[in-house]
mmCIF file of the N, C-alpha and C atoms, coordinates in Angstrom:
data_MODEL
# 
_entry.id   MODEL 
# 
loop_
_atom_site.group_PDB 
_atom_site.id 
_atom_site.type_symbol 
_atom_site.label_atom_id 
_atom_site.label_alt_id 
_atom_site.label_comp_id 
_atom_site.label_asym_id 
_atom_site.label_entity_id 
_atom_site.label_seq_id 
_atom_site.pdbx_PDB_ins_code 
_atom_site.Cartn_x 
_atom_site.Cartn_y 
_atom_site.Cartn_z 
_atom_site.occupancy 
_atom_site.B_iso_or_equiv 
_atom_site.pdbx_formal_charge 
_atom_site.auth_seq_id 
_atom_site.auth_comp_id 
_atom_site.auth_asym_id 
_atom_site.auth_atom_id 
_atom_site.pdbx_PDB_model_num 
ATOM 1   N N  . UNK A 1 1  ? 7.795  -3.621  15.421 1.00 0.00 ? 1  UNK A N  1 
ATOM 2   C CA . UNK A 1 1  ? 8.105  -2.247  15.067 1.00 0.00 ? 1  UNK A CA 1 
ATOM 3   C C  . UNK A 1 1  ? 6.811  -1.543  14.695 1.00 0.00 ? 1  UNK A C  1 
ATOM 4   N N  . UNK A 1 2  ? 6.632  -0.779  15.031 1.00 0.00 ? 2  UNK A N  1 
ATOM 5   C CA . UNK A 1 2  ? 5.641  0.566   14.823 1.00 0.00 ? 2  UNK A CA 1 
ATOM 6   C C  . UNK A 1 2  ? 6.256  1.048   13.621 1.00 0.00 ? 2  UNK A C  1 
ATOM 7   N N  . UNK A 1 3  ? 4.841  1.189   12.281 1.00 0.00 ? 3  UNK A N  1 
ATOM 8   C CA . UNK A 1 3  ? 5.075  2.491   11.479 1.00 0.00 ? 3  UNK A CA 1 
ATOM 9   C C  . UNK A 1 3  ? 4.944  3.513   11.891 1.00 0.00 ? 3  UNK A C  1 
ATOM 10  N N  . UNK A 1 4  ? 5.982  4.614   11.256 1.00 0.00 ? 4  UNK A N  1 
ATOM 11  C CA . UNK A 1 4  ? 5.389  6.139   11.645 1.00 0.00 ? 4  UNK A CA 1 
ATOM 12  C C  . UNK A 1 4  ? 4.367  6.358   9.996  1.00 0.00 ? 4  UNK A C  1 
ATOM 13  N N  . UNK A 1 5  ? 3.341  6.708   10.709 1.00 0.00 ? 5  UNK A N  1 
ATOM 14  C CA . UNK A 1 5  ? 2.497  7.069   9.265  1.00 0.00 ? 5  UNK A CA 1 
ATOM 15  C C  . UNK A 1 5  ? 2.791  8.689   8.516  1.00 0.00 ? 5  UNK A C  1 
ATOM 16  N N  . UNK A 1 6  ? 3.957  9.356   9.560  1.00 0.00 ? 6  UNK A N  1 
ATOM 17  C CA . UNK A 1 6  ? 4.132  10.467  9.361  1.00 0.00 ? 6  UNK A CA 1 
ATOM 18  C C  . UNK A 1 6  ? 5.609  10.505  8.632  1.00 0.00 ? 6  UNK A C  1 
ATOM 19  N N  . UNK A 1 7  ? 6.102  9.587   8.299  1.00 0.00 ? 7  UNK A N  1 
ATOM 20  C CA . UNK A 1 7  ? 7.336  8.953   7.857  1.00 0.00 ? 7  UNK A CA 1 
ATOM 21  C C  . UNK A 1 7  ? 7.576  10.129  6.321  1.00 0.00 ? 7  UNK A C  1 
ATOM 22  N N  . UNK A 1 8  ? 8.981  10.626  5.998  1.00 0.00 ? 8  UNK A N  1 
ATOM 23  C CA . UNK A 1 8  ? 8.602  11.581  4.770  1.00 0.00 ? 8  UNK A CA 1 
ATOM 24  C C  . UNK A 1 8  ? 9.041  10.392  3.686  1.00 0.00 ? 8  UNK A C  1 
ATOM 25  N N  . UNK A 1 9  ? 9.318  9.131   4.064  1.00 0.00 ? 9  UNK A N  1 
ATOM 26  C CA . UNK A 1 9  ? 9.723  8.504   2.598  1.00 0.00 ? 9  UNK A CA 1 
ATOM 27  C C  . UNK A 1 9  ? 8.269  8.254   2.504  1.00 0.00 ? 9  UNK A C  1 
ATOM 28  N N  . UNK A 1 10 ? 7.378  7.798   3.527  1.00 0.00 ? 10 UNK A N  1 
ATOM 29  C CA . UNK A 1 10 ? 6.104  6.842   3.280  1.00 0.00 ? 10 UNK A CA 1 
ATOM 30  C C  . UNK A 1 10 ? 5.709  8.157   2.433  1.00 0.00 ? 10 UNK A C  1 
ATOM 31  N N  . UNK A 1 11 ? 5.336  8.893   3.095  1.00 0.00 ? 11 UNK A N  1 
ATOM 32  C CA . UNK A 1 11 ? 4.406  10.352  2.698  1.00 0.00 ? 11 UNK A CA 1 
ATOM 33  C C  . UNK A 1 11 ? 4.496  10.436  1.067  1.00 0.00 ? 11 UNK A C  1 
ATOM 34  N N  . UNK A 1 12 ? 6.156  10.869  0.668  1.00 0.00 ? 12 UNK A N  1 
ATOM 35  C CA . UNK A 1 12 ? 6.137  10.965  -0.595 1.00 0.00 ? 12 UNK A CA 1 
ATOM 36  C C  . UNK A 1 12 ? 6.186  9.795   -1.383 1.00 0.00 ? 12 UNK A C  1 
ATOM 37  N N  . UNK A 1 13 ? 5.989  8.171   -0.851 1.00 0.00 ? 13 UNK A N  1 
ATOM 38  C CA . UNK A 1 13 ? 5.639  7.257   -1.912 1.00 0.00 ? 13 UNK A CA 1 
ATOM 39  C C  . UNK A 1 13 ? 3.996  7.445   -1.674 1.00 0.00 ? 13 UNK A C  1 
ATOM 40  N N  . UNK A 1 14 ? 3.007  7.971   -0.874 1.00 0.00 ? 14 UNK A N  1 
ATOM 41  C CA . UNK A 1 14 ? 2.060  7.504   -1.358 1.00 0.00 ? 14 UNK A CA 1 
ATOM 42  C C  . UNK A 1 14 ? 1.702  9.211   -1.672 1.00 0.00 ? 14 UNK A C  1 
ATOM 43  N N  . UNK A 1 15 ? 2.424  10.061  -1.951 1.00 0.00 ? 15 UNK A N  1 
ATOM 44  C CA . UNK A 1 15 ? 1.538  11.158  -3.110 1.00 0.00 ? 15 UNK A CA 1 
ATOM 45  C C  . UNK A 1 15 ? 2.119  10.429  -4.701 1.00 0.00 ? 15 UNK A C  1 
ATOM 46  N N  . UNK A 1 16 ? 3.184  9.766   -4.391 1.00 0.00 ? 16 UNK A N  1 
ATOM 47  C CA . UNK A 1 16 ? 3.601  9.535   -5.829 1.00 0.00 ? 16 UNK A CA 1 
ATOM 48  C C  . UNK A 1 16 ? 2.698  8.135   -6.533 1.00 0.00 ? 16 UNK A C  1 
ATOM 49  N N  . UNK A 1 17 ? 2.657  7.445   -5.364 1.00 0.00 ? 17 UNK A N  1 
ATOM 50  C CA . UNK A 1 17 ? 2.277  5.670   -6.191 1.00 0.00 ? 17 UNK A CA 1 
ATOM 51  C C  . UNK A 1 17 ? 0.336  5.663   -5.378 1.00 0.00 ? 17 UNK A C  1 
ATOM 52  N N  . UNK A 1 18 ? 0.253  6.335   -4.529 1.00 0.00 ? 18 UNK A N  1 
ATOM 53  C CA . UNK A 1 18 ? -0.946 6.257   -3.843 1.00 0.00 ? 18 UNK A CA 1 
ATOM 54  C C  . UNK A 1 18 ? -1.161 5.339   -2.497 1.00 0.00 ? 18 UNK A C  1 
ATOM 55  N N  . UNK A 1 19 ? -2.492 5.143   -1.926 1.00 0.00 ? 19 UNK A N  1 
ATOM 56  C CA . UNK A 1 19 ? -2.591 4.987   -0.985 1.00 0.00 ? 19 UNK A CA 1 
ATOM 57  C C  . UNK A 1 19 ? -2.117 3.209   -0.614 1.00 0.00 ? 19 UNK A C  1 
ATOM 58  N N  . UNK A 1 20 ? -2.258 2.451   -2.059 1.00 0.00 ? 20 UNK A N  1 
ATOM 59  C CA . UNK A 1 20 ? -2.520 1.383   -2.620 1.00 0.00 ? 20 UNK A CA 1 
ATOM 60  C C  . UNK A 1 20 ? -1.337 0.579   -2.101 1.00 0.00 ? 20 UNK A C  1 
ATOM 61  N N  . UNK A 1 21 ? -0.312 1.668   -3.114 1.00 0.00 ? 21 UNK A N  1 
ATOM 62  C CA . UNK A 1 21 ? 1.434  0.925   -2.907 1.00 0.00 ? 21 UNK A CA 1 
ATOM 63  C C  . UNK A 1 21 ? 1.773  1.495   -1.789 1.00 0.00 ? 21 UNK A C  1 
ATOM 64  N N  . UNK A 1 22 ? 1.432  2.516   -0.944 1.00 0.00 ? 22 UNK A N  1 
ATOM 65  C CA . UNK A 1 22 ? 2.055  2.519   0.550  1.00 0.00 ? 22 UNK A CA 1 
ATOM 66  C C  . UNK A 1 22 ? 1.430  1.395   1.324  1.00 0.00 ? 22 UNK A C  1 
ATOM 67  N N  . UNK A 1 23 ? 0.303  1.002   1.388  1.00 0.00 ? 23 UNK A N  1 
ATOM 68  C CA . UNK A 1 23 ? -0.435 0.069   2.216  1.00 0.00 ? 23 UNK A CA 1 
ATOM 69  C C  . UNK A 1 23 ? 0.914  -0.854  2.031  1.00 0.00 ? 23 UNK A C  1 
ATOM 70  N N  . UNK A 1 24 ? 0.936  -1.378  0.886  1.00 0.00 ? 24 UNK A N  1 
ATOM 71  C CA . UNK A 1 24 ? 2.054  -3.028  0.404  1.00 0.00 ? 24 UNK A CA 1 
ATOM 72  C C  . UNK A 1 24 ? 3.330  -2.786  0.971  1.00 0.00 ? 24 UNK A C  1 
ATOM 73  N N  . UNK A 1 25 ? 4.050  -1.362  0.847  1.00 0.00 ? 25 UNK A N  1 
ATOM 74  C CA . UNK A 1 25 ? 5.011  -1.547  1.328  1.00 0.00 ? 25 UNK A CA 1 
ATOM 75  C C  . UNK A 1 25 ? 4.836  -1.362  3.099  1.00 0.00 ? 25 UNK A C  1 
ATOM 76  N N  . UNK A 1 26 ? 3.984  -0.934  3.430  1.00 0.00 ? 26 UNK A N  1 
ATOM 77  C CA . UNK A 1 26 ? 4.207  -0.765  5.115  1.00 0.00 ? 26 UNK A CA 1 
ATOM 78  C C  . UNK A 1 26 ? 3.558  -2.554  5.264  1.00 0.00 ? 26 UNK A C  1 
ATOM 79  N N  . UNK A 1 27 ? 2.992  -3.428  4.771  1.00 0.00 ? 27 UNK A N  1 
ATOM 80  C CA . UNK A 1 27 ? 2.571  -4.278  4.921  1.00 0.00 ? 27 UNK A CA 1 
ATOM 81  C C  . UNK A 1 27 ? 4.023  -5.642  5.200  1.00 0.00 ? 27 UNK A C  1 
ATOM 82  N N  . UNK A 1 28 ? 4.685  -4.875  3.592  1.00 0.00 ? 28 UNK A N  1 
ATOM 83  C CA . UNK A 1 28 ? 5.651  -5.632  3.420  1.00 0.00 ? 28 UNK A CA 1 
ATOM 84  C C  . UNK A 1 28 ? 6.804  -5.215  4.938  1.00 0.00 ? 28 UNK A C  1 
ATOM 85  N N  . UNK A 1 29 ? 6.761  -4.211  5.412  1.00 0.00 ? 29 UNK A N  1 
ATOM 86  C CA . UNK A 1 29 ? 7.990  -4.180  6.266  1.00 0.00 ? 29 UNK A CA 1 
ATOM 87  C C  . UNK A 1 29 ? 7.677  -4.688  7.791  1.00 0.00 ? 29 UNK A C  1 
ATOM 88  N N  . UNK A 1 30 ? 6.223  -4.201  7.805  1.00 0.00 ? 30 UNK A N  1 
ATOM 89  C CA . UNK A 1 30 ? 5.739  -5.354  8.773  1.00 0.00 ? 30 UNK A CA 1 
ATOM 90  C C  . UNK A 1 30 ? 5.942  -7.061  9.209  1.00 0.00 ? 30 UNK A C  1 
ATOM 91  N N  . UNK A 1 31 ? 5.877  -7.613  7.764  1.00 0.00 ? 31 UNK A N  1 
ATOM 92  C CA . UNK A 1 31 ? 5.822  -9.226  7.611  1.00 0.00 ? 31 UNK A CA 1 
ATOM 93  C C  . UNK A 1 31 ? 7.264  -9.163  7.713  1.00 0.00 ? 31 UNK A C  1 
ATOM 94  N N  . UNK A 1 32 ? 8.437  -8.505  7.481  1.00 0.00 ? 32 UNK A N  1 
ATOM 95  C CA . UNK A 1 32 ? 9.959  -8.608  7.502  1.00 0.00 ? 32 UNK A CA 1 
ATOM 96  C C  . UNK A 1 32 ? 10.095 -8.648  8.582  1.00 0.00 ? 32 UNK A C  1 
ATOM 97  N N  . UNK A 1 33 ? 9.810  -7.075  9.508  1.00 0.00 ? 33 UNK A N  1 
ATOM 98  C CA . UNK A 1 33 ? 10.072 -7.517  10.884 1.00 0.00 ? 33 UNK A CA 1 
ATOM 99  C C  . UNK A 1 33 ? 9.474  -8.576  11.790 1.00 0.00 ? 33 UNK A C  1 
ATOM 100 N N  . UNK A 1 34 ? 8.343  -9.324  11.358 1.00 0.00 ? 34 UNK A N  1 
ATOM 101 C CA . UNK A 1 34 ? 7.830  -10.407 12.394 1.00 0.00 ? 34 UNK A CA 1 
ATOM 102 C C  . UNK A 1 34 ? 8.463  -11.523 11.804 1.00 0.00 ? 34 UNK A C  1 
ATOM 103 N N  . UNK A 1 35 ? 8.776  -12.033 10.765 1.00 0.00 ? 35 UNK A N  1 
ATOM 104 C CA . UNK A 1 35 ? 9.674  -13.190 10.553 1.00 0.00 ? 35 UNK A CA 1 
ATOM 105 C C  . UNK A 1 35 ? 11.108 -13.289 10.546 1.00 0.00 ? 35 UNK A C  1 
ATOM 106 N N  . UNK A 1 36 ? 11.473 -12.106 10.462 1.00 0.00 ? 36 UNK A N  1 
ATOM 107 C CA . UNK A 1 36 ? 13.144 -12.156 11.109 1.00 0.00 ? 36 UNK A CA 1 
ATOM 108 C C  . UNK A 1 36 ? 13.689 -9.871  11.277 1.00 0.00 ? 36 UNK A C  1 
ATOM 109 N N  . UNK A 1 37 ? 13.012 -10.098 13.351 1.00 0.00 ? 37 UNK A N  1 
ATOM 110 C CA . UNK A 1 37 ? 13.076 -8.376  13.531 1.00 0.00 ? 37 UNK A CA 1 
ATOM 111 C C  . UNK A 1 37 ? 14.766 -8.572  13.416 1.00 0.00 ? 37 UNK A C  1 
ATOM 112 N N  . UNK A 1 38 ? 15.621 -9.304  13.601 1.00 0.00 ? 38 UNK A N  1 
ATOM 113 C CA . UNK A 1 38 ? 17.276 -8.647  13.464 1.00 0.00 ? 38 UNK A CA 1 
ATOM 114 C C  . UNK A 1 38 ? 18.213 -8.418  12.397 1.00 0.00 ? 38 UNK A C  1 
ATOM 115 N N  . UNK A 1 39 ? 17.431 -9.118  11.285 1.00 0.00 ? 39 UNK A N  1 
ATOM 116 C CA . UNK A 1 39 ? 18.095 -8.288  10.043 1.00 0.00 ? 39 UNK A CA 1 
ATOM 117 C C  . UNK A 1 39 ? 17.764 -8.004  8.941  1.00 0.00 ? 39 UNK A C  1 
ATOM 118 N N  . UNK A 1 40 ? 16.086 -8.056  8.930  1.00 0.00 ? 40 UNK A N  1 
ATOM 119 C CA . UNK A 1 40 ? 15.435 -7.932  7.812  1.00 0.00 ? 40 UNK A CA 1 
ATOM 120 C C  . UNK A 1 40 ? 16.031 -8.284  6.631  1.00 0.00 ? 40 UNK A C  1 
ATOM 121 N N  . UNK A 1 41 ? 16.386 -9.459  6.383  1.00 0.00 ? 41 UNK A N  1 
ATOM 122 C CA . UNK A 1 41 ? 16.741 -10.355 5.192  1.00 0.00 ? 41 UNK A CA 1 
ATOM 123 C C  . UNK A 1 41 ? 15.348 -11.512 5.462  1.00 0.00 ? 41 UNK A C  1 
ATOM 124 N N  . UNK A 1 42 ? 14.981 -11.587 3.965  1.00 0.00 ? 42 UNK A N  1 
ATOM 125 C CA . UNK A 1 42 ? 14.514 -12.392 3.170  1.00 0.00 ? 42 UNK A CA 1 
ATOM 126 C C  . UNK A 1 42 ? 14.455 -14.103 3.838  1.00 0.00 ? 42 UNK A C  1 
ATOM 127 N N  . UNK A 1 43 ? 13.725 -14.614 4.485  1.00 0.00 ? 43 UNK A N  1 
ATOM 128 C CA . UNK A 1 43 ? 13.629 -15.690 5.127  1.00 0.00 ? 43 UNK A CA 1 
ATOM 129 C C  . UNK A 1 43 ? 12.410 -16.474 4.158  1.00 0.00 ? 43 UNK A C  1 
ATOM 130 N N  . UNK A 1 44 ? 12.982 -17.810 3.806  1.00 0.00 ? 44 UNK A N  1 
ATOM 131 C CA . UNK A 1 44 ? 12.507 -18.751 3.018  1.00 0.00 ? 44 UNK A CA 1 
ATOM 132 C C  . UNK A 1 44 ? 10.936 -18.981 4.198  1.00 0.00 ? 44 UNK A C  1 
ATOM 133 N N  . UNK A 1 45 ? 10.316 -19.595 3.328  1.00 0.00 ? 45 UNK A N  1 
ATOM 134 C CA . UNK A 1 45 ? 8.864  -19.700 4.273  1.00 0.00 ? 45 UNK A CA 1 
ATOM 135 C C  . UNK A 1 45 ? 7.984  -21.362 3.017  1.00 0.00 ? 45 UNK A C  1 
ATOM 136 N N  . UNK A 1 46 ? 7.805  -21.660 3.724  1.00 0.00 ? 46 UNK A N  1 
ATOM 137 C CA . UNK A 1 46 ? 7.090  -22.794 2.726  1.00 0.00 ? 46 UNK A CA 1 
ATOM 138 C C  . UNK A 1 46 ? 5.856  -22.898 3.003  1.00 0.00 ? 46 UNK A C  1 
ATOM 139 N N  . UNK A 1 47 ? 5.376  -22.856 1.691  1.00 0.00 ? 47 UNK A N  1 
ATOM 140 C CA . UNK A 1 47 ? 3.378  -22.652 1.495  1.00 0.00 ? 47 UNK A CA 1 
ATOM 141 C C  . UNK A 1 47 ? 2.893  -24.044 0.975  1.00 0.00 ? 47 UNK A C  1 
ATOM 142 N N  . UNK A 1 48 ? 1.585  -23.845 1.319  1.00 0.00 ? 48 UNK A N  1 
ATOM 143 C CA . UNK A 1 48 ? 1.185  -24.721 0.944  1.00 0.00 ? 48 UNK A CA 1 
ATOM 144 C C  . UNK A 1 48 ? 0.212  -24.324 0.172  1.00 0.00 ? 48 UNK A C  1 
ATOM 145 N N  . UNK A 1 49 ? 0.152  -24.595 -1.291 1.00 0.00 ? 49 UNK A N  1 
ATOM 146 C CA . UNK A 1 49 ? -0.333 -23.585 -2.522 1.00 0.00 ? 49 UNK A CA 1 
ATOM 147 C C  . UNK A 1 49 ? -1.516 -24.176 -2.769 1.00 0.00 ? 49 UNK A C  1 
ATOM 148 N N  . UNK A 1 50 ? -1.884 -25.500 -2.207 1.00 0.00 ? 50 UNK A N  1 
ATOM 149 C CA . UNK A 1 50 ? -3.397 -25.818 -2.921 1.00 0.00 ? 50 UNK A CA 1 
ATOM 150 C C  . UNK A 1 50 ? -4.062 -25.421 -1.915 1.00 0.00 ? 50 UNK A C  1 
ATOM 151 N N  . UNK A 1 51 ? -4.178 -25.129 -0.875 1.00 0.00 ? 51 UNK A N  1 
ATOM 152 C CA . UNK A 1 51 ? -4.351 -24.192 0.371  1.00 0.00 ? 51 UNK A CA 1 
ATOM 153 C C  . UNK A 1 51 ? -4.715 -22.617 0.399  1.00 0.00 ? 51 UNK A C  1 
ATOM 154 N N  . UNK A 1 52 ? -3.767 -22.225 -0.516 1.00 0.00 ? 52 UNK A N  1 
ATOM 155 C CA . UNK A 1 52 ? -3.219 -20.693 0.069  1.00 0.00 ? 52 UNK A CA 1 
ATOM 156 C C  . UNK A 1 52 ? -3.109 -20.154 1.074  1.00 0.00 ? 52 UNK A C  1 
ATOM 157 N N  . UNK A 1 53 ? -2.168 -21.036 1.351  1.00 0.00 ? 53 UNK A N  1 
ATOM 158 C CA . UNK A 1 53 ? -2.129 -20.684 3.343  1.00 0.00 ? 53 UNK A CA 1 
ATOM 159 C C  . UNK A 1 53 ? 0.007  -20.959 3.506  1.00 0.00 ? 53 UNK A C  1 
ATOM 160 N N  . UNK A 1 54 ? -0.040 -20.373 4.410  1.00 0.00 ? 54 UNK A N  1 
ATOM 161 C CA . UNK A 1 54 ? 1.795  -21.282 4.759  1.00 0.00 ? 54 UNK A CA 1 
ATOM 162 C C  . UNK A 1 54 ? 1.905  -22.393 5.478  1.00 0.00 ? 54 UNK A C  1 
ATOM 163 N N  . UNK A 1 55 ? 1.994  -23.189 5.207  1.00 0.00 ? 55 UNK A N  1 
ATOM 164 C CA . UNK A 1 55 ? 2.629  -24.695 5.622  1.00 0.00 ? 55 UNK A CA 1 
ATOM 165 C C  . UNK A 1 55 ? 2.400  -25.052 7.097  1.00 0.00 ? 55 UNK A C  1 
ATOM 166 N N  . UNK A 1 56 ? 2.080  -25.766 7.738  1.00 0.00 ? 56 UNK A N  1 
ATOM 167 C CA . UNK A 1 56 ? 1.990  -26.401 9.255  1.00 0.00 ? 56 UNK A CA 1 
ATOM 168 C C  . UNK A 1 56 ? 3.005  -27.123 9.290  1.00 0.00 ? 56 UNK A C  1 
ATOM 169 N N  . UNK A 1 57 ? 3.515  -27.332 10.781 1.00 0.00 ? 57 UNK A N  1 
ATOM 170 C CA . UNK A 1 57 ? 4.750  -27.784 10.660 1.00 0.00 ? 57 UNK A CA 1 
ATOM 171 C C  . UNK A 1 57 ? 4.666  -29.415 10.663 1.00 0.00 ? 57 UNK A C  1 
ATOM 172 N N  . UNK A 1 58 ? 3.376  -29.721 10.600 1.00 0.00 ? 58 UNK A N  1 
ATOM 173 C CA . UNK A 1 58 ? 3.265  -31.229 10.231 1.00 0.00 ? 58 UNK A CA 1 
ATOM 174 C C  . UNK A 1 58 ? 3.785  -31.086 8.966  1.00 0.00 ? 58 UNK A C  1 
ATOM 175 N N  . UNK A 1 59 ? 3.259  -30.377 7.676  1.00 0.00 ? 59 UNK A N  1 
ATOM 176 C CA . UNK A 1 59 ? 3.518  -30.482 6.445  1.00 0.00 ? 59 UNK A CA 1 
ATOM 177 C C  . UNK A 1 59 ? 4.850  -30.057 6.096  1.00 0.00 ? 59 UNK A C  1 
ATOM 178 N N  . UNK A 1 60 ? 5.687  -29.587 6.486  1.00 0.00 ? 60 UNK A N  1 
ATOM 179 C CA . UNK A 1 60 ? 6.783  -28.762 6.564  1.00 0.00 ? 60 UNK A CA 1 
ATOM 180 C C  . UNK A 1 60 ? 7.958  -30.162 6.785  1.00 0.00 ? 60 UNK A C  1 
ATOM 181 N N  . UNK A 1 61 ? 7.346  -30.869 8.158  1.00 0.00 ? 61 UNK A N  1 
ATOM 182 C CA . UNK A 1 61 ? 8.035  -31.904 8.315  1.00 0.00 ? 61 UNK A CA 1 
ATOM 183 C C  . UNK A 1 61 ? 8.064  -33.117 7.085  1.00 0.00 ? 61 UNK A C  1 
ATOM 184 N N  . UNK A 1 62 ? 6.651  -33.304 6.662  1.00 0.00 ? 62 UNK A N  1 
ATOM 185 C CA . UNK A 1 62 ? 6.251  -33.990 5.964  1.00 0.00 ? 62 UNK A CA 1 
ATOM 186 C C  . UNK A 1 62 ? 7.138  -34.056 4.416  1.00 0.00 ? 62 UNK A C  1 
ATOM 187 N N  . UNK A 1 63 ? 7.346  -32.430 4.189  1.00 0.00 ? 63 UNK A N  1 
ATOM 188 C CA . UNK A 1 63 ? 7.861  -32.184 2.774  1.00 0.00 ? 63 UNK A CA 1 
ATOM 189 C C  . UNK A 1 63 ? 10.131 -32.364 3.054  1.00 0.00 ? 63 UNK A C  1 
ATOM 190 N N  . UNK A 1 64 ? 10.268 -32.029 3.940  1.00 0.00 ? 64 UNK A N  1 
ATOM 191 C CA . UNK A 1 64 ? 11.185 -32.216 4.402  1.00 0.00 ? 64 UNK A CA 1 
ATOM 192 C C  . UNK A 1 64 ? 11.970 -34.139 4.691  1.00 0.00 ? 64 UNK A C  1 
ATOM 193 N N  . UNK A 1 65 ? 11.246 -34.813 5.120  1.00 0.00 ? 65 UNK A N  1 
ATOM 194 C CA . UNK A 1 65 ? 11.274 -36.133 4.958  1.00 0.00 ? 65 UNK A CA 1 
ATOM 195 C C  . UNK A 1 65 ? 11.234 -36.858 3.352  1.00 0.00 ? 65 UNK A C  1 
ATOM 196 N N  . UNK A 1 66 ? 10.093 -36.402 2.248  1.00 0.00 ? 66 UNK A N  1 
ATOM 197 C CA . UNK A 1 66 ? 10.337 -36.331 1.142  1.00 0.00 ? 66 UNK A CA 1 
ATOM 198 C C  . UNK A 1 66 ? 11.439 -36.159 0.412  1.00 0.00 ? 66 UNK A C  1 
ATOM 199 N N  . UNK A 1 67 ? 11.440 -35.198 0.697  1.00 0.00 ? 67 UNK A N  1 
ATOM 200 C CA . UNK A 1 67 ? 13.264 -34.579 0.389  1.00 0.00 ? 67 UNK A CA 1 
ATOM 201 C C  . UNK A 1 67 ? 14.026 -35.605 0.368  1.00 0.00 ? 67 UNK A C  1 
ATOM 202 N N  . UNK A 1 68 ? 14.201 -36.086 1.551  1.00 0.00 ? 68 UNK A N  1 
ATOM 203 C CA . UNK A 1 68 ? 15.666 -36.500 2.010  1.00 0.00 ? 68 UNK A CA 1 
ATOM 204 C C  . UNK A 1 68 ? 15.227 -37.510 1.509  1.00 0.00 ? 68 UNK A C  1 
ATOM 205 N N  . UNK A 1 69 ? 13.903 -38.838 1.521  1.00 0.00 ? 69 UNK A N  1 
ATOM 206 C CA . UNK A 1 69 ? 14.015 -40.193 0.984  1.00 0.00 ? 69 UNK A CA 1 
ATOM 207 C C  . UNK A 1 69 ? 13.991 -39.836 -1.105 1.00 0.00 ? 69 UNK A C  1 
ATOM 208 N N  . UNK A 1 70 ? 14.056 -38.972 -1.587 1.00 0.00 ? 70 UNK A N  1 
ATOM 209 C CA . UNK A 1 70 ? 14.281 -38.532 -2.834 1.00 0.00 ? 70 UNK A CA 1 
ATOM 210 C C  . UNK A 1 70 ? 15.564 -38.609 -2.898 1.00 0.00 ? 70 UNK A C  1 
ATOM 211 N N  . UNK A 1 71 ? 16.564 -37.759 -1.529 1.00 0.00 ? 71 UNK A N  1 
ATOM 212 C CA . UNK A 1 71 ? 17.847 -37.658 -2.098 1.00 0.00 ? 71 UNK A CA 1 
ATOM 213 C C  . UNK A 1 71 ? 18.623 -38.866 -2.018 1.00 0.00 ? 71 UNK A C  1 
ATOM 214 N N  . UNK A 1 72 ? 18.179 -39.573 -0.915 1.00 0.00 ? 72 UNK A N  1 
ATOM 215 C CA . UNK A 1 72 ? 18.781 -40.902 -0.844 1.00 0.00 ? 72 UNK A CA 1 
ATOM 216 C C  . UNK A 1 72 ? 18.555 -42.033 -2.479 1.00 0.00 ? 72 UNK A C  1 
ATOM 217 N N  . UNK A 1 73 ? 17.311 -41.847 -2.801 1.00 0.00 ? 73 UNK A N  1 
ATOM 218 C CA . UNK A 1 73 ? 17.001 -42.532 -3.969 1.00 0.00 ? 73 UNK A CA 1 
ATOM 219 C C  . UNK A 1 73 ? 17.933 -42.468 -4.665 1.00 0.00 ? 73 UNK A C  1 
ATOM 220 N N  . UNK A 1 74 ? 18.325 -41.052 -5.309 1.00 0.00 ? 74 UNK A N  1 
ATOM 221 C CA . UNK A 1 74 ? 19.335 -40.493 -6.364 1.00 0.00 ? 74 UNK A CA 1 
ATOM 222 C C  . UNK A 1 74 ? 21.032 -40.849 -5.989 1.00 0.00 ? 74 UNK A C  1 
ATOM 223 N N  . UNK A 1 75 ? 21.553 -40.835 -4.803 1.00 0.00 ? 75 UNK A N  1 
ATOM 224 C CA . UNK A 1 75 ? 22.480 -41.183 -4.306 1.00 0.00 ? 75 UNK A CA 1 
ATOM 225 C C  . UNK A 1 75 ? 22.643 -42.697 -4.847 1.00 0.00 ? 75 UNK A C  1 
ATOM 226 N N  . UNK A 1 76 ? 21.549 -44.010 -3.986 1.00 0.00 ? 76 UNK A N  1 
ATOM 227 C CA . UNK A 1 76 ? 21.672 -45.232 -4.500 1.00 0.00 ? 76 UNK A CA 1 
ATOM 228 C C  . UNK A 1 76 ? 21.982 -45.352 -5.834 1.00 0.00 ? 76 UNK A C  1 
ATOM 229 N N  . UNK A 1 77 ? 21.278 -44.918 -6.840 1.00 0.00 ? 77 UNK A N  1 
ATOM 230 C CA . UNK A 1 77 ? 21.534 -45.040 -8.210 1.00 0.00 ? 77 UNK A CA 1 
ATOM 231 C C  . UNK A 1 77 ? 22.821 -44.062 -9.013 1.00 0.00 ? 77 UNK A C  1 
ATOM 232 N N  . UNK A 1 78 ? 23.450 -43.510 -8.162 1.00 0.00 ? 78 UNK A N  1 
ATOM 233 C CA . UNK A 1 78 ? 24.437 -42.544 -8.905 1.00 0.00 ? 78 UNK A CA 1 
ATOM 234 C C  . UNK A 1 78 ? 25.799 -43.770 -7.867 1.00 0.00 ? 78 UNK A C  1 
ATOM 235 N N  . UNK A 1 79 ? 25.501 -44.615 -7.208 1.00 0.00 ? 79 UNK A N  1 
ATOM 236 C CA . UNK A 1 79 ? 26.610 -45.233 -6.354 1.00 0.00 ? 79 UNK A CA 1 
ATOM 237 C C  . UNK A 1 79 ? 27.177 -46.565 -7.335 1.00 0.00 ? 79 UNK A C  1 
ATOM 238 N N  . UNK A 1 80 ? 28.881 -46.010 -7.892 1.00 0.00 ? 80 UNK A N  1 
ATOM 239 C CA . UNK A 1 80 ? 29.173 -47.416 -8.898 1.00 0.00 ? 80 UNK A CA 1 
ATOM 240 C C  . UNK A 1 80 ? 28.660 -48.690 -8.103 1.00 0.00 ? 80 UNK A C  1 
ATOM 241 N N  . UNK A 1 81 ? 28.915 -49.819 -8.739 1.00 0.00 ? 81 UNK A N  1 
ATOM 242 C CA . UNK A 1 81 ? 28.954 -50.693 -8.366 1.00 0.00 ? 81 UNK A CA 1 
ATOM 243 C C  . UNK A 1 81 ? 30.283 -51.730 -8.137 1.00 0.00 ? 81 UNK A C  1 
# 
């Protein structure tokens, strides 16, 4: 999607908040439409924080496998005997 930079909501958030908070929000509607353009809802994304970067899908896989041998752990020990 193309911003219109001539947009009257953009216009009057950046006489009101400045050039600063329009940048973030046209930034922000940008990153919405490239990670999900059909319904701009909120899509989980996993980072990798000692990085500051988002996740490779080696690591993604990696943290995902974790998971599941964690949940299995907790299962064994919650199973009467």
């Amino acid at each position: 999607e193309i911003v219109d930079e001539e947009d009257s909501h953009l216009k009057e958030l950046k006489s009101q908040w400045g050039e600063e908070a329009c940048k973030a929000v046209v930034t922000a509607l940008l990153e919405l439409n490239e990670y999900n353009p059909s319904g701009r809802y909120v899509v989980s994304e996993l980072w990798n924080f000692k990085e500051h970067r988002k996740a490779t899908l080696k690591e993604v896989v990696n943290c995902l496998i974790h998971q599941l041998k964690a949940m299995k752990s907790l299962k064994r020990r919650e199973r009467p005997n």
